[in-house]
PQR file of N, CA, C, O and H, with PARSE charges and radii, in Angstrom:
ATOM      1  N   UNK A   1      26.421 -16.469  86.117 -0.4000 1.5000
ATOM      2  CA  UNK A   1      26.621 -16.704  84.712 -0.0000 2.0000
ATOM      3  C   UNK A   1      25.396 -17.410  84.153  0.5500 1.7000
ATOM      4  O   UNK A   1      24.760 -18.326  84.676 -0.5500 1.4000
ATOM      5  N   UNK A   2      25.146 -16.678  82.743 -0.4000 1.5000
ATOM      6  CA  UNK A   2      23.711 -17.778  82.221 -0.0000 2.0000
ATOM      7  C   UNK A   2      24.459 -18.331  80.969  0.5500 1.7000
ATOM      8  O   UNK A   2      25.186 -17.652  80.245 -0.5500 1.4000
ATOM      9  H   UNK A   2      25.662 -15.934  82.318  0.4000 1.0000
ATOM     10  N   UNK A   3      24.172 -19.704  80.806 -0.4000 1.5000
ATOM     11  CA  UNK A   3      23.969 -21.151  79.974 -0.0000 2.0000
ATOM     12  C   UNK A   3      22.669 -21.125  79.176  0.5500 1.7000
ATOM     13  O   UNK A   3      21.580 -20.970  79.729 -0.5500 1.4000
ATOM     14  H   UNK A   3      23.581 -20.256  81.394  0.4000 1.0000
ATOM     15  N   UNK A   4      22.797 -21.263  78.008 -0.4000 1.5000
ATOM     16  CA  UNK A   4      21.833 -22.204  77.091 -0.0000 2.0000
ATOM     17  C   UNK A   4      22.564 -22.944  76.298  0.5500 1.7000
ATOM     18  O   UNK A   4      23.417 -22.683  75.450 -0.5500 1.4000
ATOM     19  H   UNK A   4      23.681 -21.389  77.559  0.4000 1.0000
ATOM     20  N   UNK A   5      21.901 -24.317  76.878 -0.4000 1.5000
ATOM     21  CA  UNK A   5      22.392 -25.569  76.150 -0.0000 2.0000
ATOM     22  C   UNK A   5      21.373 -26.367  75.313  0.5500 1.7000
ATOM     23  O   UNK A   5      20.420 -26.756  75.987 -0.5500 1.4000
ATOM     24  H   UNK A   5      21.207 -24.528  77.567  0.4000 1.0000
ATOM     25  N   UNK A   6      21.341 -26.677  74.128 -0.4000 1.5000
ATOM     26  CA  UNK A   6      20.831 -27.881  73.479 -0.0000 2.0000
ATOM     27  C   UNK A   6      20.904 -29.381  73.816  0.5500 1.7000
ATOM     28  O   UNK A   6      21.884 -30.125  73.853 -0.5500 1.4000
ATOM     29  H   UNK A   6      22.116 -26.361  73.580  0.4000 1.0000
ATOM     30  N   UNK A   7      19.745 -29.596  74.026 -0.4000 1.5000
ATOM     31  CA  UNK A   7      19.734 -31.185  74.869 -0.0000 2.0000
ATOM     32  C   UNK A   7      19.231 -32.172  73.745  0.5500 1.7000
ATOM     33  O   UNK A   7      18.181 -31.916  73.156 -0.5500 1.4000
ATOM     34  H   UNK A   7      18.948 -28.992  73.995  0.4000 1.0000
ATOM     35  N   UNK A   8      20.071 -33.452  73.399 -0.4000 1.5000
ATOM     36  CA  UNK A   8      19.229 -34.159  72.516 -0.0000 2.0000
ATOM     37  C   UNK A   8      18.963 -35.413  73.745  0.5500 1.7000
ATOM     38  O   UNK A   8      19.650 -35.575  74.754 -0.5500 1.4000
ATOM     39  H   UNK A   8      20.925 -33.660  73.877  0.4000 1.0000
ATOM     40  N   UNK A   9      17.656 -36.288  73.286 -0.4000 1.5000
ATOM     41  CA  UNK A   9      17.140 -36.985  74.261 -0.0000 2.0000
ATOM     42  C   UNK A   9      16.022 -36.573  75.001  0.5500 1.7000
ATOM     43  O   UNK A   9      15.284 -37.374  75.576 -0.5500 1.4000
ATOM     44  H   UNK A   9      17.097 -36.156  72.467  0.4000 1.0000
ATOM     45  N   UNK A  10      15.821 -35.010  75.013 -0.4000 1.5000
ATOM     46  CA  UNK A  10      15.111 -34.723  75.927 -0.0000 2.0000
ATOM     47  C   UNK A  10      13.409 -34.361  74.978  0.5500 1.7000
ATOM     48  O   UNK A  10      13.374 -33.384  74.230 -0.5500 1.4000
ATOM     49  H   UNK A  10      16.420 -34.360  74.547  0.4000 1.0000
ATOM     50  N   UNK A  11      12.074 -35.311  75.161 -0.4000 1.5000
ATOM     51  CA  UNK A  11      11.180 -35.792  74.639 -0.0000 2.0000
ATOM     52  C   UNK A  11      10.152 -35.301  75.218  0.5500 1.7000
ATOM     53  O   UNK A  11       9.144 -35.202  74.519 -0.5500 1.4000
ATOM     54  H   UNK A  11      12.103 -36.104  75.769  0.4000 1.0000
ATOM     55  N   UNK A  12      10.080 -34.858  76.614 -0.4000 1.5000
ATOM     56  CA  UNK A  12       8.544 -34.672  77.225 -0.0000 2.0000
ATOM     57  C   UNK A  12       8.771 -34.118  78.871  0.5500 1.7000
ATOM     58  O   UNK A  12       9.840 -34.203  79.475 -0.5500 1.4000
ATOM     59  H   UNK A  12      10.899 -34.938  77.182  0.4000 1.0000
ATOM     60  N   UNK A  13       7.791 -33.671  79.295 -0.4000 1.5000
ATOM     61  CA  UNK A  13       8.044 -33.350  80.531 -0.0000 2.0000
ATOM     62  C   UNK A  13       8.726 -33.662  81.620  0.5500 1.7000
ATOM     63  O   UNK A  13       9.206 -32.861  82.422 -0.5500 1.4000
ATOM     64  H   UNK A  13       6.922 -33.602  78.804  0.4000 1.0000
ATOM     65  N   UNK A  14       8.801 -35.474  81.680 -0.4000 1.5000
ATOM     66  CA  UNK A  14       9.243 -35.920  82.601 -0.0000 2.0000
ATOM     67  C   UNK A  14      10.793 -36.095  82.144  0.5500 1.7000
ATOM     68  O   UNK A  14      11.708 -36.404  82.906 -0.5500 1.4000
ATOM     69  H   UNK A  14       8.410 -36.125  81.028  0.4000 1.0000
ATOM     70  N   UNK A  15      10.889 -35.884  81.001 -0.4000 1.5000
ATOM     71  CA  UNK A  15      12.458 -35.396  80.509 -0.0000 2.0000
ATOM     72  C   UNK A  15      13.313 -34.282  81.404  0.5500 1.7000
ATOM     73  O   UNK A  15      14.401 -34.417  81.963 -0.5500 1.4000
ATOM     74  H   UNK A  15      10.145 -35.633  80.381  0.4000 1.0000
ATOM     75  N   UNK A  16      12.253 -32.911  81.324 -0.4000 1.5000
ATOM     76  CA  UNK A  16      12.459 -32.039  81.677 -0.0000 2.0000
ATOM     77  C   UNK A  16      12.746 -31.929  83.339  0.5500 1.7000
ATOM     78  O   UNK A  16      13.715 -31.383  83.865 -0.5500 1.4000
ATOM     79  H   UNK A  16      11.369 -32.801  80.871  0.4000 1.0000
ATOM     80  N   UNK A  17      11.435 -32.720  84.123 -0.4000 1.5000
ATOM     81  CA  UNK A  17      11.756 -32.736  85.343 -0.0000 2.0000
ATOM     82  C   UNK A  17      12.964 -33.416  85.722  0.5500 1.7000
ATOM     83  O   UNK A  17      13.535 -33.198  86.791 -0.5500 1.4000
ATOM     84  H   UNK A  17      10.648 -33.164  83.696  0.4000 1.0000
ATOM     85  N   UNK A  18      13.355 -34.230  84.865 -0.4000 1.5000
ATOM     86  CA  UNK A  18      14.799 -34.907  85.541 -0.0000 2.0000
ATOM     87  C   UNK A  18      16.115 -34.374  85.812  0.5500 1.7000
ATOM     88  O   UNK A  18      16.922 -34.453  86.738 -0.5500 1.4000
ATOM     89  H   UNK A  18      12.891 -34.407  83.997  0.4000 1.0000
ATOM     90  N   UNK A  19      16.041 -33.668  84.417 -0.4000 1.5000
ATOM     91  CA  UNK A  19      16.895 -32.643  84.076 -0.0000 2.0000
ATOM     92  C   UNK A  19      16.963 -31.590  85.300  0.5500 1.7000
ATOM     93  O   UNK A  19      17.995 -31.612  85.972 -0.5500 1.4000
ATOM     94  H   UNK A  19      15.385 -33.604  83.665  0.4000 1.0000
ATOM     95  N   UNK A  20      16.202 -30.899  85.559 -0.4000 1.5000
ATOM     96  CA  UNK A  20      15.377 -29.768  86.763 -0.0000 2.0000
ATOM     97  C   UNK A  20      15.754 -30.621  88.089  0.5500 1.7000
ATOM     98  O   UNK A  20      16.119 -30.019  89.099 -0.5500 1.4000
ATOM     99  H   UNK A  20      15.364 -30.881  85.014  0.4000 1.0000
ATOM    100  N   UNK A  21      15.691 -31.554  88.075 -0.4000 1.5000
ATOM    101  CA  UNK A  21      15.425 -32.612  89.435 -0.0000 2.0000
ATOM    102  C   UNK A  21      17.426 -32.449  89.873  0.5500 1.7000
ATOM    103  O   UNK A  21      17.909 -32.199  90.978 -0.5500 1.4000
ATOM    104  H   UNK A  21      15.395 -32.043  87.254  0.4000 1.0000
ATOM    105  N   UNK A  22      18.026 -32.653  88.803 -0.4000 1.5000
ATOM    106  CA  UNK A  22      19.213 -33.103  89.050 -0.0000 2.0000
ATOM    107  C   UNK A  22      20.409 -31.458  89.420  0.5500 1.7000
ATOM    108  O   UNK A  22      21.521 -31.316  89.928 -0.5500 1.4000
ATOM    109  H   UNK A  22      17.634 -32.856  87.906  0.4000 1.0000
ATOM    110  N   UNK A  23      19.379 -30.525  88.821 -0.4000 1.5000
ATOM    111  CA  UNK A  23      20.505 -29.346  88.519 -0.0000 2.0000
ATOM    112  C   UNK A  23      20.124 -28.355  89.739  0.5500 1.7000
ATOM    113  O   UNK A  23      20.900 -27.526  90.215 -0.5500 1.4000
ATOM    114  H   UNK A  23      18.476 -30.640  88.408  0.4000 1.0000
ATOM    115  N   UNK A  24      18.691 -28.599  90.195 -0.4000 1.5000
ATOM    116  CA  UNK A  24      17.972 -27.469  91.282 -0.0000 2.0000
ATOM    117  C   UNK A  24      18.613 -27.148  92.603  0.5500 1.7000
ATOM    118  O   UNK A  24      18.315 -26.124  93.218 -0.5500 1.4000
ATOM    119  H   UNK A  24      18.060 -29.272  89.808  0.4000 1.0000
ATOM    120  N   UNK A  25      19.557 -28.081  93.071 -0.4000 1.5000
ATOM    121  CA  UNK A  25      20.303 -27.522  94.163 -0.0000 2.0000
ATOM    122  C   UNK A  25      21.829 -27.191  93.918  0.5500 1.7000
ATOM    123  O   UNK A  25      22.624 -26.804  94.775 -0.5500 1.4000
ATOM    124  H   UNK A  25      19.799 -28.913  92.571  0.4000 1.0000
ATOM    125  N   UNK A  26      22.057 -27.397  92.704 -0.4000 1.5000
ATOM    126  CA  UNK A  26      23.304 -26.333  92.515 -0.0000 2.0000
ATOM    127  C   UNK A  26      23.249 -25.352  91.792  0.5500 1.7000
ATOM    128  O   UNK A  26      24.271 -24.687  91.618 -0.5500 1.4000
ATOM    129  H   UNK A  26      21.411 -27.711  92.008  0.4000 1.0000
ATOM    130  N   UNK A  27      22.396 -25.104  91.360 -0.4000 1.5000
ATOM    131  CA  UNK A  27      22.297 -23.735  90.279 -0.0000 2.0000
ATOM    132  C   UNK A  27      21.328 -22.532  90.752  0.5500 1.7000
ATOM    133  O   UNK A  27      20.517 -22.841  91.625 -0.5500 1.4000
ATOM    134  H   UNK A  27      21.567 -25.644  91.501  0.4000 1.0000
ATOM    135  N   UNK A  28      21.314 -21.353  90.340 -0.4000 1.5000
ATOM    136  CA  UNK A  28      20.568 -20.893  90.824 -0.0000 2.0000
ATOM    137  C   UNK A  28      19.226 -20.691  90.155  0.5500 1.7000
ATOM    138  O   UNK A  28      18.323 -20.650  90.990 -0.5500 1.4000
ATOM    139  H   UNK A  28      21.973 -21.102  89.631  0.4000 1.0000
ATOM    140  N   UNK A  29      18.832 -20.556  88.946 -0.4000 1.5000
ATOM    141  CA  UNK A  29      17.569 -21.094  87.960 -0.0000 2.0000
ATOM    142  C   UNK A  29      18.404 -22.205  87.151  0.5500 1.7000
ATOM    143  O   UNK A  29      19.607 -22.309  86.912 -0.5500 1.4000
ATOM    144  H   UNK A  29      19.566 -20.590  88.267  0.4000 1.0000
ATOM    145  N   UNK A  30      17.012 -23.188  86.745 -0.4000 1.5000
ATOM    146  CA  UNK A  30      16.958 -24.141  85.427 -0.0000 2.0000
ATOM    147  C   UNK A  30      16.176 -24.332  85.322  0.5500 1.7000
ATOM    148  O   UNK A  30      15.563 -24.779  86.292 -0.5500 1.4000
ATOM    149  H   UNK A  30      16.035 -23.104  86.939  0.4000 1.0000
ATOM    150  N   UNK A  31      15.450 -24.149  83.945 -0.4000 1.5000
ATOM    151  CA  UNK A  31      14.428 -24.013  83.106 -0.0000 2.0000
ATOM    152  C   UNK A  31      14.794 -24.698  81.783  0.5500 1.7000
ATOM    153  O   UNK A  31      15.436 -24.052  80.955 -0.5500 1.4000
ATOM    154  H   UNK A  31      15.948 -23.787  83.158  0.4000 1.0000
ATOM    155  N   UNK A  32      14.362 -26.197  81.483 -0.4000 1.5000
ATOM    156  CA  UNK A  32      13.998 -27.104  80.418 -0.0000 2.0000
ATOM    157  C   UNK A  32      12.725 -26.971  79.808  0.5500 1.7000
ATOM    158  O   UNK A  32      11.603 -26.837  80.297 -0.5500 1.4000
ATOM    159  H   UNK A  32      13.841 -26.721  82.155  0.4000 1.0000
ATOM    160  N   UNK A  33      13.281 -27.060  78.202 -0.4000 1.5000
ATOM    161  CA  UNK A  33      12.388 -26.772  77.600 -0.0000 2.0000
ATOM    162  C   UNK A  33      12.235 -27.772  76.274  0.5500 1.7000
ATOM    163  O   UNK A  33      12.550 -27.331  75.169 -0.5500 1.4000
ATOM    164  H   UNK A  33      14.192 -27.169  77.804  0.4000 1.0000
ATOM    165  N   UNK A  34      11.696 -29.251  76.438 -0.4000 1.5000
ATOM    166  CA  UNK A  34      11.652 -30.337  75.573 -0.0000 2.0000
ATOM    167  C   UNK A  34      11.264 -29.958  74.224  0.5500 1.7000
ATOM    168  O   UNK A  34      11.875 -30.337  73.225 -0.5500 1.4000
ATOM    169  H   UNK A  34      11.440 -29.609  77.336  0.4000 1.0000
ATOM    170  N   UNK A  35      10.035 -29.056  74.205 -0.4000 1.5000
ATOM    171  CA  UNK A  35       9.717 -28.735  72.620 -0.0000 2.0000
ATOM    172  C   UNK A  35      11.027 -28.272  71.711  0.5500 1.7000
ATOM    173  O   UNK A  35      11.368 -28.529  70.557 -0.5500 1.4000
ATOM    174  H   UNK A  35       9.538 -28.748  75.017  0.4000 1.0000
ATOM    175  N   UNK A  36      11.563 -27.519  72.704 -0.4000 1.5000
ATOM    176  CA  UNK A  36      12.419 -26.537  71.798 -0.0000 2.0000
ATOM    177  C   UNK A  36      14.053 -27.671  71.840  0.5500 1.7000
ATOM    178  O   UNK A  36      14.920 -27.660  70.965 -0.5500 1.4000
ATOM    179  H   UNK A  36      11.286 -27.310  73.642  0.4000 1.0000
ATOM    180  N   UNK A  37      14.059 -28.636  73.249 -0.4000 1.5000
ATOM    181  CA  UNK A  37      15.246 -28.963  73.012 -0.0000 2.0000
ATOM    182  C   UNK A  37      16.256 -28.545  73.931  0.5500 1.7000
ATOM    183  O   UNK A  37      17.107 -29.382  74.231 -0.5500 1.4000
ATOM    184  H   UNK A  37      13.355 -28.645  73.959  0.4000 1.0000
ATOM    185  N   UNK A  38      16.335 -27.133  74.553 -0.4000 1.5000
ATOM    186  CA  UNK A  38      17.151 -26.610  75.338 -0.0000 2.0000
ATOM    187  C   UNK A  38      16.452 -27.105  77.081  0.5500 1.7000
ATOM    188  O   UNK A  38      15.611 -27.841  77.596 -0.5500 1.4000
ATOM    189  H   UNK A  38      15.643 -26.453  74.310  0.4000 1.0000
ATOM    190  N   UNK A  39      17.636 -25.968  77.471 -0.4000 1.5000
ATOM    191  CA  UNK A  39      18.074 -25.980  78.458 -0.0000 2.0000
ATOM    192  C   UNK A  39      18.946 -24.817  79.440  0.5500 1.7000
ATOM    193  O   UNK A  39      20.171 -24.780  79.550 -0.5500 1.4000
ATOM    194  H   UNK A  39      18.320 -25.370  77.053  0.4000 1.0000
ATOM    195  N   UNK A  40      18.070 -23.999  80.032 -0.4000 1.5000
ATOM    196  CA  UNK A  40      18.364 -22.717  80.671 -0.0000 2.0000
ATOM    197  C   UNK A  40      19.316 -22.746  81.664  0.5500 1.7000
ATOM    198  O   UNK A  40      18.771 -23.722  82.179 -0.5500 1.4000
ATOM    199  H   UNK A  40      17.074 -24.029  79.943  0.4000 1.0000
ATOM    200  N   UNK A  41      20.326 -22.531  82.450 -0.4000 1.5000
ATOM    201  CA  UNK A  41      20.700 -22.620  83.262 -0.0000 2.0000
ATOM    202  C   UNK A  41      21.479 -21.491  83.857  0.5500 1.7000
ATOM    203  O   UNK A  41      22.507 -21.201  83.245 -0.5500 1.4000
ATOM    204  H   UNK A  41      20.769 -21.738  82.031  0.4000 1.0000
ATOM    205  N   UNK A  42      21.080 -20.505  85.372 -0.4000 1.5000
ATOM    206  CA  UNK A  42      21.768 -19.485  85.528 -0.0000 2.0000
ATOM    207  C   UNK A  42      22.972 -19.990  86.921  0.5500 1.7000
ATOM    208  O   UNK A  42      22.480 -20.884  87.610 -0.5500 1.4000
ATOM    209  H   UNK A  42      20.245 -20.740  85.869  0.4000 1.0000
ATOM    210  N   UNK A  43      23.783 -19.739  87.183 -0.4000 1.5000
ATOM    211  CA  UNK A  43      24.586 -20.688  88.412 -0.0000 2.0000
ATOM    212  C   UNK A  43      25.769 -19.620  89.022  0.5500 1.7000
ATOM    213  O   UNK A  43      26.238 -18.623  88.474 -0.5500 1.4000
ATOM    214  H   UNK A  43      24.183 -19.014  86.623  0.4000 1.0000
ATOM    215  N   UNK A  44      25.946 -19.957  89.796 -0.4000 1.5000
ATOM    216  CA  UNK A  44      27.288 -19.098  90.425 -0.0000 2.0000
ATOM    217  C   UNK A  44      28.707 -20.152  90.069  0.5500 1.7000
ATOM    218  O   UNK A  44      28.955 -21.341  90.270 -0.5500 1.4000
ATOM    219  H   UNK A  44      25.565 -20.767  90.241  0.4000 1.0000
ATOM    220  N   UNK A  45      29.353 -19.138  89.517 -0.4000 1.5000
ATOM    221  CA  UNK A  45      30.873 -19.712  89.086 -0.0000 2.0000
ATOM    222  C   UNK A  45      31.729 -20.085  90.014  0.5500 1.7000
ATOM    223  O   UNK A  45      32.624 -20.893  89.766 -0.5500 1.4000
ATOM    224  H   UNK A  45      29.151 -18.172  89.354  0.4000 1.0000
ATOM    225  N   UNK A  46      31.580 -19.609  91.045 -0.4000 1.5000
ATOM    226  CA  UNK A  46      31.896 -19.835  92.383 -0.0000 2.0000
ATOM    227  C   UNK A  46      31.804 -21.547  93.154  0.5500 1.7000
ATOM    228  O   UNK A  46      32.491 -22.169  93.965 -0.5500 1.4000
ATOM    229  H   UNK A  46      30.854 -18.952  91.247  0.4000 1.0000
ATOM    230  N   UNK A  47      30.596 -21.806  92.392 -0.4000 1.5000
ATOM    231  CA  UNK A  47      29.770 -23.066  92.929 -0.0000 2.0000
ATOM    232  C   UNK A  47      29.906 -24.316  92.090  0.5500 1.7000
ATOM    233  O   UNK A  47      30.119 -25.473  92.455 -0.5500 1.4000
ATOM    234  H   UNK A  47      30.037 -21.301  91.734  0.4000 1.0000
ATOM    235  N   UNK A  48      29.711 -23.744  90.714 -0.4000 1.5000
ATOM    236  CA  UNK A  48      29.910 -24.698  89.921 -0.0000 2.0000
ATOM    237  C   UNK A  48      30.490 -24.054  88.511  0.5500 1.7000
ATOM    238  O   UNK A  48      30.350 -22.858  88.256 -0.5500 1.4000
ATOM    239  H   UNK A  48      29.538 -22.804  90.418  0.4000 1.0000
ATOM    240  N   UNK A  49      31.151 -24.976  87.631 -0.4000 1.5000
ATOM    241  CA  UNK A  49      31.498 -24.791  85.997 -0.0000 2.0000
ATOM    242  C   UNK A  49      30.431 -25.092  85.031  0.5500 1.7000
ATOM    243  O   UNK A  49      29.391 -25.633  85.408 -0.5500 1.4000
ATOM    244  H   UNK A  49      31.265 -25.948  87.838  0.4000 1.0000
ATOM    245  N   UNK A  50      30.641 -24.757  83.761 -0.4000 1.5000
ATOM    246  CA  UNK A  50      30.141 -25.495  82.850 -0.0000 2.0000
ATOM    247  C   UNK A  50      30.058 -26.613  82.650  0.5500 1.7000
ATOM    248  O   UNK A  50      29.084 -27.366  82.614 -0.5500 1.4000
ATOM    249  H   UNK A  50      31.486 -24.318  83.455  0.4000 1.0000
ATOM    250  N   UNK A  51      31.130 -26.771  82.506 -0.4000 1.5000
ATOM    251  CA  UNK A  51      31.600 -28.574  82.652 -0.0000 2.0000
ATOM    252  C   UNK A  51      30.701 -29.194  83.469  0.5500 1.7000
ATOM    253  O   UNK A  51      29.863 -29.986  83.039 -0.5500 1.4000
ATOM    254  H   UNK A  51      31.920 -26.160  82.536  0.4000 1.0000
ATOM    255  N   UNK A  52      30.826 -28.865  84.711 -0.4000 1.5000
ATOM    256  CA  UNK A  52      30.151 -29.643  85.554 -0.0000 2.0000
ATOM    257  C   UNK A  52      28.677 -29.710  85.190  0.5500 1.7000
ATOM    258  O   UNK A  52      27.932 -30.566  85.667 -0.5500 1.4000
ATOM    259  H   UNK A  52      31.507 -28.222  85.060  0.4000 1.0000
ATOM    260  N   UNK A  53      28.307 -28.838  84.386 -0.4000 1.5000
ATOM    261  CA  UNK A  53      26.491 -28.510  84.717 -0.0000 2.0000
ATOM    262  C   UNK A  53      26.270 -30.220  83.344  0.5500 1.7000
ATOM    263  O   UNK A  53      25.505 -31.174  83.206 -0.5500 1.4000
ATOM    264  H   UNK A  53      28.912 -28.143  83.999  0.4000 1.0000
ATOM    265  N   UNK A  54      27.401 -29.694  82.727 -0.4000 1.5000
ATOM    266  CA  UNK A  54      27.065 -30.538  81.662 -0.0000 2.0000
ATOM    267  C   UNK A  54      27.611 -31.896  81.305  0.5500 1.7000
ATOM    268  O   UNK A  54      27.432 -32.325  80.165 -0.5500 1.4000
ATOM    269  H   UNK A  54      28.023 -28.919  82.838  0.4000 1.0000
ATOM    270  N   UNK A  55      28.459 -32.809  82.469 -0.4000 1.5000
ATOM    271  CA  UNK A  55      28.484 -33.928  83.144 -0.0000 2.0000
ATOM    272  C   UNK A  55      27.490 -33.900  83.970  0.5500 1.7000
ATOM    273  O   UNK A  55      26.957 -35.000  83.823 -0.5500 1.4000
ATOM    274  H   UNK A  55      28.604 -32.461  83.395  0.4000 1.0000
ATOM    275  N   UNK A  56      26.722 -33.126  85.008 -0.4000 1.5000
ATOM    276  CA  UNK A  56      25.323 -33.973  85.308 -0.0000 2.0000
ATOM    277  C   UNK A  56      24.247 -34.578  84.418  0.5500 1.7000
ATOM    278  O   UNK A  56      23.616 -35.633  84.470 -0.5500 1.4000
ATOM    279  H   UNK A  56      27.155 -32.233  85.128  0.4000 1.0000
ATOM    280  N   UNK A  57      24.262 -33.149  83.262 -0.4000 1.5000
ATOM    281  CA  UNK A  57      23.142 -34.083  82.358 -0.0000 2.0000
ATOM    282  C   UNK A  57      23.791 -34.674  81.460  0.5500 1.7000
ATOM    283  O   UNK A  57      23.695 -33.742  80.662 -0.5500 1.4000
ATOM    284  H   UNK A  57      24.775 -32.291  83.219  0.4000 1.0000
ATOM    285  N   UNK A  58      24.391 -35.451  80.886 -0.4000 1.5000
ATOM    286  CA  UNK A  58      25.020 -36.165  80.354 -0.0000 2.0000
ATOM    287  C   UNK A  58      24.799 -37.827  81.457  0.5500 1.7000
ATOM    288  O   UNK A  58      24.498 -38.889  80.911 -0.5500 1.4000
ATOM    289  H   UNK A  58      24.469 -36.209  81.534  0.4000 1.0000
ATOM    290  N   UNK A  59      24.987 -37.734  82.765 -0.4000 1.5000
ATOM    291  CA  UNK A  59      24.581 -38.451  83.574 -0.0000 2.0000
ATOM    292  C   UNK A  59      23.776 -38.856  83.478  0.5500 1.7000
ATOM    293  O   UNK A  59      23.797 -40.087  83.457 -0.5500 1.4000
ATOM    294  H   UNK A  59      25.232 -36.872  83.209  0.4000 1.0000
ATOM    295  N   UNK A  60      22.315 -38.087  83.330 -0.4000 1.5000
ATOM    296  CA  UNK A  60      20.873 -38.383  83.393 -0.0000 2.0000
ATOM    297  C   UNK A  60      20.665 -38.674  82.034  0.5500 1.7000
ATOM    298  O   UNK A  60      19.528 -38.690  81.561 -0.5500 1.4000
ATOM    299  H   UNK A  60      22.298 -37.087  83.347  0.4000 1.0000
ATOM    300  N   UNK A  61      21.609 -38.891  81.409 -0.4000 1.5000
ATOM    301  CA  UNK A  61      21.128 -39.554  79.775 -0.0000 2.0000
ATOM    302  C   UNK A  61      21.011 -38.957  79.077  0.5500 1.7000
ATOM    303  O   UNK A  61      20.507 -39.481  78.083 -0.5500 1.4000
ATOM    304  H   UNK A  61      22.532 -38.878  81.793  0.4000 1.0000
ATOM    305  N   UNK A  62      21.284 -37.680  78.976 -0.4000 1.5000
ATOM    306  CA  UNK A  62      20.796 -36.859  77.804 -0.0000 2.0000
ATOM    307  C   UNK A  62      22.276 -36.699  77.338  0.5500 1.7000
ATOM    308  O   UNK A  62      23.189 -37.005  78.105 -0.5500 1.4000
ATOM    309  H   UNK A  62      21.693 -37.255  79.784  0.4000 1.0000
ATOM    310  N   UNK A  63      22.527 -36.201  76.035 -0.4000 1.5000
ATOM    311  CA  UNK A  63      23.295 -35.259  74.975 -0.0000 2.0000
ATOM    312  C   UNK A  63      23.390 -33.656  74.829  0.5500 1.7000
ATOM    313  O   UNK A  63      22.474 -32.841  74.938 -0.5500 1.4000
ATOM    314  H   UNK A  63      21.786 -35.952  75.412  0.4000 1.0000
ATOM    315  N   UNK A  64      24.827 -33.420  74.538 -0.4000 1.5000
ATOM    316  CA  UNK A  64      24.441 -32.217  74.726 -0.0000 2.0000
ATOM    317  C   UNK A  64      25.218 -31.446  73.356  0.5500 1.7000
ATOM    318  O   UNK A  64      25.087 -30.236  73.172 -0.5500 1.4000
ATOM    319  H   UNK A  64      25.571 -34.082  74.449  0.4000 1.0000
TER
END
């Protein structure tokens, strides 16, 4: 399943890597993108929910 989410909070690269840092071993792509704000995410439903993708970053401080 593919996700695009709007992230508020997210400012600069090392935004992005955190984001990336936190989602890379359960999903199968994630691709942050601070200029624009989003947030790519492709994952097996199997593995994980929405929900879940979006209580991790919510974790790491961001808005969604």
């Amino acid at each position: 399943m593919k996700l695009n989410l709007s992230i508020n909070g997210m400012h600069c690269s090392s935004c992005e890597k955190i984001i990336k840092m936190e989602l890379e071993d359960k999903v199968k792509t994630v691709k942050a993108d601070s200029k624009k704000g989003e947030v790519f995410v492709e994952f097996d439903e199997n593995k994980i929910n929405e929900k879940e993708i979006k209580e991790i970053i919510k974790k790491a401080g961001y808005g969604i």
